[in-house]
C-alpha positions as CSV (number, residue, x, y, z in Angstrom):
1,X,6.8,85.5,-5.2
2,X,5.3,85.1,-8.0
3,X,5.2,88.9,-8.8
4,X,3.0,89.9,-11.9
5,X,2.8,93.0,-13.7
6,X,0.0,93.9,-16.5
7,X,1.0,96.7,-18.7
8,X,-2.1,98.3,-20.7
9,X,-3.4,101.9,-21.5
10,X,-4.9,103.9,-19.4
11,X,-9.0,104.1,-19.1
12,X,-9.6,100.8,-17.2
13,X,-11.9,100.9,-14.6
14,X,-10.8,100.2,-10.6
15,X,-13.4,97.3,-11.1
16,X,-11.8,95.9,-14.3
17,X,-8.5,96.2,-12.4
18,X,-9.8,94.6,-9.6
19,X,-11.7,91.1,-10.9
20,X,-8.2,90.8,-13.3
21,X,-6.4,90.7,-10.8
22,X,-9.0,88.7,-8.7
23,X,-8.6,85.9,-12.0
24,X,-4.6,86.3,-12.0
25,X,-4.1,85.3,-8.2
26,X,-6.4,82.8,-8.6
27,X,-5.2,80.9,-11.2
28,X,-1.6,81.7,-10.1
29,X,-2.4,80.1,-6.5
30,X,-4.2,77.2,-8.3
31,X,-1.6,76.1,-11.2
32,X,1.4,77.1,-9.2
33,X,0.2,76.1,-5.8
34,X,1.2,79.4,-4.1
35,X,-0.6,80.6,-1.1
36,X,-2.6,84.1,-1.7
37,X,0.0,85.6,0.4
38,X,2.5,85.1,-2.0
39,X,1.2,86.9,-5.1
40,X,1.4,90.4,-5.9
41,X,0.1,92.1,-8.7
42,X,0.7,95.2,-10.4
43,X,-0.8,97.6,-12.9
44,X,1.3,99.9,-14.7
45,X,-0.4,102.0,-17.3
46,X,1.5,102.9,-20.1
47,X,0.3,105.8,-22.5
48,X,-0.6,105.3,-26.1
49,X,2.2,107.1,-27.1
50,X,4.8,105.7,-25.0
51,X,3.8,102.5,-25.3
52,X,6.1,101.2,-28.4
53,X,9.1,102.7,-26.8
54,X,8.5,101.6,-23.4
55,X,7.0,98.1,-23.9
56,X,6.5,97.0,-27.7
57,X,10.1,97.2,-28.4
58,X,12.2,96.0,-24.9
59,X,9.8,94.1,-23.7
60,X,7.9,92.6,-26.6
61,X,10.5,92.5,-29.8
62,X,13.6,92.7,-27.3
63,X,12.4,89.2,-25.6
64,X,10.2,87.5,-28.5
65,X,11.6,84.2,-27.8
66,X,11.2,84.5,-23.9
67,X,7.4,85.4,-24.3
68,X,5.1,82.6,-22.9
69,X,2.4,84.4,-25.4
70,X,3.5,86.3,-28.6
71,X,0.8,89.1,-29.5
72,X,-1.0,89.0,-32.9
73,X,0.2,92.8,-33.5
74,X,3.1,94.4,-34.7
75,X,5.9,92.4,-36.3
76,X,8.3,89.5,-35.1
77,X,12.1,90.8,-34.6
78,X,12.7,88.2,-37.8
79,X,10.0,90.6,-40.0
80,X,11.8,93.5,-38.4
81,X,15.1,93.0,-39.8
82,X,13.6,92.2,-43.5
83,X,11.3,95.5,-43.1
84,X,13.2,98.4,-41.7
């Protein structure tokens, strides 16, 4: 514990991967004052096409006030109900 999952599209190299998740444990050891052995990390690539189904609107819209970071895309669920 602490378990982190990145969702993104496809096309990002084992080497991007890598050093992000590199800078995540890092940081999560430092500011939370976990040991390495406690952090896992995982990558789950979502297509393009899937990805307002499967992430925009559960994850994103579903739990806009639960978000520690609201994206500068797409609509708020308040914009959502005034533009159907």
């Amino acid at each position: 514990m602490p378990h982190v999952i990145v969702k993104l599209w496809p096309g990002k190299s084992d080497d991007q991967k890598c050093r992000l998740a590199d800078a995540i444990a890092r940081d999560v050891t430092d500011i939370l004052g976990y040991g390495d052995d406690a952090v896992s990390i995982l990558f789950d690539e979502v297509a393009p096409g899937d990805w307002a189904e499967r992430v925009h609107e559960p994850e994103i819209l579903g739990r806009w006030n639960d978000l520690a970071k609201q994206p500068g895309y797409g609509a708020s669920p308040v914009d959502q109900r005034h533009h159907p």
